[in-house]
NUKOLSE-348948 format. One record per atom (N, C-alpha, C, CB): residue in one letter; x, y, z. Coordinates in steps of 0.02 Angstrom, whole numbers, plus 50000, padded with zeros to 5 digits. Each point is the difference from the previous one (the first is absolute). Last residue first. Glycine has a CB too. Layout:
BEGIN
aXYZ ...
% end
This chain:
BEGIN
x496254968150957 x500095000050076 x500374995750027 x499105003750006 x500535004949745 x500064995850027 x500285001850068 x499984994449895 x498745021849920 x500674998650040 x499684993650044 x500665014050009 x498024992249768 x500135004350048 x500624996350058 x498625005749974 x501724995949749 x499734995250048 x500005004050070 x500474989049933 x500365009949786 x499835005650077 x499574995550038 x499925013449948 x501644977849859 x499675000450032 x500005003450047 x499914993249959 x501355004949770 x499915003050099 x499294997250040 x500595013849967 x501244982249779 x499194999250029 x500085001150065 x499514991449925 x502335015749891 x499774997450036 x499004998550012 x501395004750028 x500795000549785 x499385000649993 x499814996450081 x499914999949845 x501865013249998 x500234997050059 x499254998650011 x501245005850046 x499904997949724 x499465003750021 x500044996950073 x499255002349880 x502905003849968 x499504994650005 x499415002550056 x500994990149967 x501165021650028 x499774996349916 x499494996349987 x500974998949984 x499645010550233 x499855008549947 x500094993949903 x501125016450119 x498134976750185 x500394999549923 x499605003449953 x500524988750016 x499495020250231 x499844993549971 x500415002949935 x498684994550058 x501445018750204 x500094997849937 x499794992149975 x500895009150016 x498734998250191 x500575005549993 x500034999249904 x500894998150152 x497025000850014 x500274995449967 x500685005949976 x498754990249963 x500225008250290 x499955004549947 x500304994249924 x500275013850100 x498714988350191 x500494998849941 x499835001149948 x500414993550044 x499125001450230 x499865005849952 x500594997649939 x499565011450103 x498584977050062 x500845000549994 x499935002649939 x500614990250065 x497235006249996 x500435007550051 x500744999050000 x499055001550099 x499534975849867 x499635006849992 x500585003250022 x498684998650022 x502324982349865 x499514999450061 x499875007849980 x500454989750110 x500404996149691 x500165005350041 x499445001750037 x500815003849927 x500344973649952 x499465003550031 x500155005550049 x499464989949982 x501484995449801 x500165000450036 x499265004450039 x501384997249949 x500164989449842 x499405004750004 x500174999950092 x498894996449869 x502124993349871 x499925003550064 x499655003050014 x500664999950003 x499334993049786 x499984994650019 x500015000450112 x500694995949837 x500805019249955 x499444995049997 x499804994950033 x500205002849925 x501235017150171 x499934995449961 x499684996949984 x500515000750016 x500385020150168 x499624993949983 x499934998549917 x499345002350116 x502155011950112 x499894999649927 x499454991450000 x501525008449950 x499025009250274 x499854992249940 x500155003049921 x498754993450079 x501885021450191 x499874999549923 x499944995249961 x500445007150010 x499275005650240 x500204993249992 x499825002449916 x499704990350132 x500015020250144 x500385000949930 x499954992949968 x500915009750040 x497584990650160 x500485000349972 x500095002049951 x500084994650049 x499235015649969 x499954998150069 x499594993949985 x500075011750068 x499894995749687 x500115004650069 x499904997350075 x499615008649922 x501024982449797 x499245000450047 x500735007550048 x498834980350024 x500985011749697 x500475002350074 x499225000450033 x501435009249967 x498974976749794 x499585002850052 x500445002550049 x499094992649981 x501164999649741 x500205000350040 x499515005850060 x501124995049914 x498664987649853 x499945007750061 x500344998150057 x498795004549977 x500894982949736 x500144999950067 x499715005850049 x500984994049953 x497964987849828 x500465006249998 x500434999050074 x499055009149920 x498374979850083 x500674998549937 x500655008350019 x498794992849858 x499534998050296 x500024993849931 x500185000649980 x499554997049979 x500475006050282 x500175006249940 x499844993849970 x501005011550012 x497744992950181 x500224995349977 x500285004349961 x499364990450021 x499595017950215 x500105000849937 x500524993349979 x499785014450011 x498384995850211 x500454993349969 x500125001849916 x499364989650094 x499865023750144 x499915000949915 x500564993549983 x499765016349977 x498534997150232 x500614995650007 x499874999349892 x499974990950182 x499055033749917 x499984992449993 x500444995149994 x499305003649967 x500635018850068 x499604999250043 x499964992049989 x499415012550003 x502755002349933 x499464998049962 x499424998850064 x500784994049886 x501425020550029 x499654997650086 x499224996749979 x500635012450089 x501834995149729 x499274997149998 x499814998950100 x500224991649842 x501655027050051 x499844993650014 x499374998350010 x500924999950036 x500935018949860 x499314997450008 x500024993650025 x499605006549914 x502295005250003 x499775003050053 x499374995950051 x500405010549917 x500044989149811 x500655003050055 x499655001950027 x500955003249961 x497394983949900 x500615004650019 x500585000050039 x499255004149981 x499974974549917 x499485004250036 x500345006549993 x499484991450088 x500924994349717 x500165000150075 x499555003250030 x501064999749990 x499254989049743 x499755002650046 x500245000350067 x499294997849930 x501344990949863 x500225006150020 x499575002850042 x500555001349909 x498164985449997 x500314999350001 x500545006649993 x499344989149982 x498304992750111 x500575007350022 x500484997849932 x500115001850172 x497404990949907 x500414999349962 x500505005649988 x499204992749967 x498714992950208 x500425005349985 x500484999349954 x499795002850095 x497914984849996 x500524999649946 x500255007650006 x499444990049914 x499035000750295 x500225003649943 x500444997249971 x499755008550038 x498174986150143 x500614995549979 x500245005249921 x499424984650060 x499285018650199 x499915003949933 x500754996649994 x499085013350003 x499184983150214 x500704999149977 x499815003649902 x500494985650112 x497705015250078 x500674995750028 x500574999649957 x499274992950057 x498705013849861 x499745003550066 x500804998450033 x498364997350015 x501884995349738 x499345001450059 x499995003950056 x499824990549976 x501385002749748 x499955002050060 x499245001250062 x501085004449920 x500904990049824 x499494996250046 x499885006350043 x500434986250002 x500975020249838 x499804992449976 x499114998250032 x501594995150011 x500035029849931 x499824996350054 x499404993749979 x500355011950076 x502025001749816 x499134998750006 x499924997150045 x499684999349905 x502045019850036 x499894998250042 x499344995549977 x500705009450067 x501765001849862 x499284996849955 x499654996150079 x500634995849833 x501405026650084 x499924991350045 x499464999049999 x500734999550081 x499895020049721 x499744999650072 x499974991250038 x499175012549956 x502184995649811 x499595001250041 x499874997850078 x499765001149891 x502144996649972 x499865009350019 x499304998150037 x500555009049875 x500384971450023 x500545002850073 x499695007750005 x501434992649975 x497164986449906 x500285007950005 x500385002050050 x499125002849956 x499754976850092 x500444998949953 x500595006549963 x498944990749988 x498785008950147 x500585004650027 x500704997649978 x499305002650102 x498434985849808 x500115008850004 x500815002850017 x498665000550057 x500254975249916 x500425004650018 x500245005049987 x500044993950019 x498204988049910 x499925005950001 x500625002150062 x498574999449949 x501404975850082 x499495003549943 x499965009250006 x499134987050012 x501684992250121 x500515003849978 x499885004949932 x500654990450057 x498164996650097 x500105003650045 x500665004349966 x499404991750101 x498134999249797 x500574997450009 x500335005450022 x499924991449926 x497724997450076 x500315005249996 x500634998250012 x499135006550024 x498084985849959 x500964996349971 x500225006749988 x499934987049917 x497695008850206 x500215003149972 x500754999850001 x498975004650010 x498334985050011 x500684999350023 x500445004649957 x499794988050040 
% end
């Protein structure tokens, strides 16, 4: 058995370095990640068209998300979370630049 902790080794604690991608779990069907942003955004411009439905939790810090068709902008908070269906396109517009913003995502193939 193996005790791991989800607030252990945060790398991207570093506002210069690179957003921290691990990946926890995964199978044939879904891949459960720890992502750790801070100050991080996607680019200008860019948006995610994912293939897979993706449920994200935030645990600690904040971000803010813009989707597309609809237009629409969240901010989220510890403890929020929410589920982004396949092919709605969006982007993270920004997270917190003092503190490390640490979510967990599920990829999952799309609910019919």
């Amino acid at each position: 058995m193996d005790i791991n902790n989800l607030f252990a080794n945060l790398c991207a604690s570093d506002r210069f370095g690179e957003e921290q991608f691990d990946t926890l779990l995964q199978s044939d069907t879904f891949r459960l990640e720890r992502i750790v942003s801070t100050g991080h955004a996607t680019p200008v411009g860019t948006f995610y068209d994912q293939e897979w439905d993706e449920w994200v939790i935030l645990l600690t810090g904040s971000a803010e998300i813009q989707f597309i068709d609809p237009d629409e902008r969240i901010r989220l908070s510890p403890g929020d979370h929410l589920r982004l269906p396949a092919h709605r396109l969006h982007r993270v517009d920004a997270t917190d630049r003092n503190e490390a913003t640490v979510w967990l995502a599920l990829h999952y193939q799309p609910i019919r």
